[in-house]
C-alpha positions in Angstrom: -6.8 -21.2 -5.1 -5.1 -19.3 -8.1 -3.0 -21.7 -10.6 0.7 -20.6 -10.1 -0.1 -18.6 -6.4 2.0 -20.3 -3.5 0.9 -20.1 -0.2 5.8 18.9 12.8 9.2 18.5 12.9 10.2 18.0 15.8 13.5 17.7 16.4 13.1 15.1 19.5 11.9 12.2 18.2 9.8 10.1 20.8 11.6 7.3 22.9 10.7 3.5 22.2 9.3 2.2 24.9 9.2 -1.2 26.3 6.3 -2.5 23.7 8.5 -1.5 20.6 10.4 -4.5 18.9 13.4 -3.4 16.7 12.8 -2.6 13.0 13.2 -6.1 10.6 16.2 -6.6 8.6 15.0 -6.3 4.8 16.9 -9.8 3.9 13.9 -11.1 6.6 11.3 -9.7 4.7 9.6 -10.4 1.5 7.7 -8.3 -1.2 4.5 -8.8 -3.7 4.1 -7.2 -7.1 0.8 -7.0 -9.1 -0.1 -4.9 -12.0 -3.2 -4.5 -14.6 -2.7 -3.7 -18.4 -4.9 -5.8 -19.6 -8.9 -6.6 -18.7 -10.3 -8.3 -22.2 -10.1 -11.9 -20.1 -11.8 -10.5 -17.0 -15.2 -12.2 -17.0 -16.6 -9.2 -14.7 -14.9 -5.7 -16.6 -13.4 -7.5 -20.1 -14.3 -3.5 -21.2 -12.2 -1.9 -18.6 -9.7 0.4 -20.9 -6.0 -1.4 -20.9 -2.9 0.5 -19.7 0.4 0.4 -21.7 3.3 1.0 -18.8 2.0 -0.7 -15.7 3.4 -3.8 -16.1 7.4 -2.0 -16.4 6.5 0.4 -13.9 6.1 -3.1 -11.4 8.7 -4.9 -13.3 11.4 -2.3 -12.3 10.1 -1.9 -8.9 11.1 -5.9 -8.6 14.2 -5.2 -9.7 15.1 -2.2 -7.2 13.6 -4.7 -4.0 15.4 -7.5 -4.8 18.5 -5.1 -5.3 18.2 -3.8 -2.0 17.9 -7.3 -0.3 14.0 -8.1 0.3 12.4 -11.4 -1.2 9.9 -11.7 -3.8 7.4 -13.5 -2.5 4.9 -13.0 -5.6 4.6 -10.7 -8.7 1.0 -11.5 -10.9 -0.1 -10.0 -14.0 -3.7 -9.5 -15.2 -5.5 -12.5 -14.7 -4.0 -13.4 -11.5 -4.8 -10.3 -10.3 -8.2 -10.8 -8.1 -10.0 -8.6 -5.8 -9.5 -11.6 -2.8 -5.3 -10.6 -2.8 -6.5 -7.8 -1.3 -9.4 -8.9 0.7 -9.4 -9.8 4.6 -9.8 -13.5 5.1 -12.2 -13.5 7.8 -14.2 -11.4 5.2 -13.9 -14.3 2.8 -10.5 -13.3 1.4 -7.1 -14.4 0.6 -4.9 -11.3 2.3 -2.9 -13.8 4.3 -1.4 -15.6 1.7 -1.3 -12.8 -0.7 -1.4 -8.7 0.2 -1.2 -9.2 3.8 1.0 -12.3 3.8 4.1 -9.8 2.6 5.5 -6.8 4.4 5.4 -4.7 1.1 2.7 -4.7 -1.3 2.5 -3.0 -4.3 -0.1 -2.6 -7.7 -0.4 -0.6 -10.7 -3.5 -1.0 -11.6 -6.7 2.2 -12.3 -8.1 3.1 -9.2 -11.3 4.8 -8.0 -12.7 6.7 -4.7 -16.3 6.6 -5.1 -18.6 7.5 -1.5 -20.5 4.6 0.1 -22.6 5.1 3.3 -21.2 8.5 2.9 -17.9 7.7 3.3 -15.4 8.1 0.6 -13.5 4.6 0.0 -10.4 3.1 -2.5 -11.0 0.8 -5.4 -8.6 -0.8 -7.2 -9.5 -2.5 -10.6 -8.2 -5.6 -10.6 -9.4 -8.9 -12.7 -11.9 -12.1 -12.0 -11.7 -14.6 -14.7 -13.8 -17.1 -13.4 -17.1 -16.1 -13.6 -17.4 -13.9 -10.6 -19.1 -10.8 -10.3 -16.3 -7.7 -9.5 -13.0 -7.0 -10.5 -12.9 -4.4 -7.5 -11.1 -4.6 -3.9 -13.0 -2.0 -1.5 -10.8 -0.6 1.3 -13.4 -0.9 3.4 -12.8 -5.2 3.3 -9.5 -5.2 4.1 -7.3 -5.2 7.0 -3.7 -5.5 7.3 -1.0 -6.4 9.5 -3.2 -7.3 12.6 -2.0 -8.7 15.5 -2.9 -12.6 16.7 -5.3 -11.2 19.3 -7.5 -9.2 17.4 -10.5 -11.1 16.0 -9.2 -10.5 11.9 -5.4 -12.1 13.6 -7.1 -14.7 15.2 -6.6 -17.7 12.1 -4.0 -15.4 10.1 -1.9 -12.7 11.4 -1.2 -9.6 9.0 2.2 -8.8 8.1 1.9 -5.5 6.1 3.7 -2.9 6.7 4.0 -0.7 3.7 1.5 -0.2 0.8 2.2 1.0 -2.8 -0.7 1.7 -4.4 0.7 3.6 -8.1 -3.2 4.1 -9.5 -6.0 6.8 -9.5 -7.5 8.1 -5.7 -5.5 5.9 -3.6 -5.1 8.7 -1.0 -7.7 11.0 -2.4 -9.3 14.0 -1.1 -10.8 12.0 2.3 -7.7 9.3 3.1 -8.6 9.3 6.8 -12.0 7.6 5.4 -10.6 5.4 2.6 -7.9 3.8 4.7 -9.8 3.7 8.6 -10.3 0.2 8.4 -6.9 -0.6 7.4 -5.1 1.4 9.7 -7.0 0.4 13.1 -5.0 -2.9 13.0 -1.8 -2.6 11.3 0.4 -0.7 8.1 3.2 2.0 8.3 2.4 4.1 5.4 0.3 4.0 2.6 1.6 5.8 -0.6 -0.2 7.1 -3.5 -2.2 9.3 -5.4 -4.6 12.1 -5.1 -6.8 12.1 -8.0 -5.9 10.7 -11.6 -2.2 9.3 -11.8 -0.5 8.9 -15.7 0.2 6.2 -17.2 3.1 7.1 -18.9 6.9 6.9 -20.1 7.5 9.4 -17.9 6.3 7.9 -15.0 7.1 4.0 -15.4 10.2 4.5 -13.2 8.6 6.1 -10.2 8.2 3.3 -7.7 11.7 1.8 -8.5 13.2 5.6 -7.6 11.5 5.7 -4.4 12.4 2.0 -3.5 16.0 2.7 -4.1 16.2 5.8 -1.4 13.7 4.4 0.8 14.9 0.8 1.2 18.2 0.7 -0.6 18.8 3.3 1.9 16.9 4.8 4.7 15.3 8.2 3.3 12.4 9.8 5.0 9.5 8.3 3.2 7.6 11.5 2.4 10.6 12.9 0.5 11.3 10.1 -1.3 7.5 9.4 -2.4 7.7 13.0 -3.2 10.7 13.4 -4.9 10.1 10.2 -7.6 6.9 11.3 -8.1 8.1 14.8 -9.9 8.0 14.9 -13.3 9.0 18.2 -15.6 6.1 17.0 -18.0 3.3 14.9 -15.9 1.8 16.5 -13.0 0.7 13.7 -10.8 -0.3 14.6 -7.5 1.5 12.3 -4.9 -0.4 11.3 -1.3 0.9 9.6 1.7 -0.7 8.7 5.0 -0.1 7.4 8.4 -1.5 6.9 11.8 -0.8 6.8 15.3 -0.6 3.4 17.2 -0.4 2.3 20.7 3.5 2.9 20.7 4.0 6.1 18.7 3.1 8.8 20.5 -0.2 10.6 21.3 0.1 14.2 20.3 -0.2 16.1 17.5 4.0 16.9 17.1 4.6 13.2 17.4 1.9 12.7 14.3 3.5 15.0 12.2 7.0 14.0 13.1 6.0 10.4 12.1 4.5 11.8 8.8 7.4 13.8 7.5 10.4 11.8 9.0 9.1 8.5 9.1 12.6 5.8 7.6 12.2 2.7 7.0 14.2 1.7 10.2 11.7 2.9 12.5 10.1 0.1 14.9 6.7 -1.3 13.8 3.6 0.9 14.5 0.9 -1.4 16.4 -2.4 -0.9 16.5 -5.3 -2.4 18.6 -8.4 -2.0 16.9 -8.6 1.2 18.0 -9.3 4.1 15.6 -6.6 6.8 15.8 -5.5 10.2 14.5 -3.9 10.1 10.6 -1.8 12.8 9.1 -1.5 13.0 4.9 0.1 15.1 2.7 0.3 15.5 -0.9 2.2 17.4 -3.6 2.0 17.9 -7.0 5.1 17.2 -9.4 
């Protein structure tokens, strides 16, 4: 245990059926914040090159959330940041009290997409300070908001819903790859970015514009990742992806529908282990 870490377009949009619970009330649910500016303590990648507008771009996200209602739940800096937050427990990590044990999670962080066993996979860089041997979270390891009755639910149920993942190749050029496991279980959206993301003044205020529209109100998700991501000066390109479940349709229309019109008050997505068709999109600013 960490010191300080407490435990297209269509215009008919599908009915809810009888499985479908109503959306959450924000002031029910909480939030967790971690960013990486800093790796000279982290015993594993003390050479990793540090990052000057992380940390603000996740301190004024925290603002925006708890503006608009949700809880904070936990926000960690550098050293706090390890590779279990984001690792599923029944794969030796500590999701469930950490980036599944929240229904929004967010880092800043670099990122990578390298291939392994020919499959292209997301890496954060995070931090280990005590000794161990990575500072990386595979996507491939984790698992979030699964059900009691699946075997990764069994001890710890996921809670994730949304993911906000502001480095490098977090929905890169193969998303359905990086994010299969994830999705078979759980999650709404994941948003990020396709290829190399700035760190930058003109950037740090990206997440906090999307959280206002998209959970200070109820803007379509895709517009509002879209939208915050432009810049007149950095040309990020922004990625988001999602997946059918059990309860959201089975065709292609009601795929696409979800991916461009997809709110925040839409019931929860479920998922039975199952591996199911994902639509992305991207767009450069």
């Amino acid at each position: 245990m960490k010191p300080g870490k407490v435990f297209v377009m269509m215009a008919m949009i599908f009915a809810m059926t009888s499985v479908e619970a109503a959306a959450q009330s924000l002031s029910s649910m909480e939030y967790g914040l971690e960013a990486m500016s800093d790796w000279s303590s982290c015993t594993a990648c003390s050479s990793v090159s540090s990052l000057s507008y992380t940390q603000s771009q996740i301190n004024q996200l925290d603002t925006e959330l708890n503006s608009d209602g949700m809880s904070k739940k936990f926000k960690f800096f550098n050293t706090y940041v390890w590779p279990s937050d984001l690792t599923e427990d029944y794969l030796g990590g500590l999701d469930y009290a950490y980036g599944d044990g929240v229904e929004l999670y967010a880092i800043s962080s670099h990122g990578g997409s390298p291939t392994i066993n020919g499959s292209q996979v997301y890496r954060p860089s995070m931090c280990n300070a005590s000794g161990g041997t990575t500072c990386n979270a595979v996507s491939t390891s984790m698992v979030f908001g699964e059900q009691s009755t699946s075997i990764y639910g069994a001890t710890y149920p996921g809670r994730a819903l949304w993911l906000i993942l502001a480095t490098c190749h977090s929905v890169d050029n193969y998303p359905t790859q990086q994010w299969r496991l994830p999705f078979m279980y759980g999650l709404e959206m994941v948003m990020g970015y396709k290829g190399t993301s700035a760190d930058s003044p003109f950037t740090d205020e990206v997440l906090a514009d999307f959280a206002e529209n998209a959970f200070g109100g109820e803007s379509k998700f895709k517009q509002v990742w879209f939208s915050a991501t432009e810049d007149w000066y950095i040309d990020d390109t922004a990625g988001i992806i999602t997946c059918h479940g059990t309860n959201t349709g089975t065709t292609t229309e009601d795929l696409t529908n979800r991916l461009n019109n997809y709110r925040r008050t839409w019931s929860k997505r479920y998922n039975d282990g199952t591996e199911r068709a994902c639509a992305y999109a991207y767009h450069q600013g």
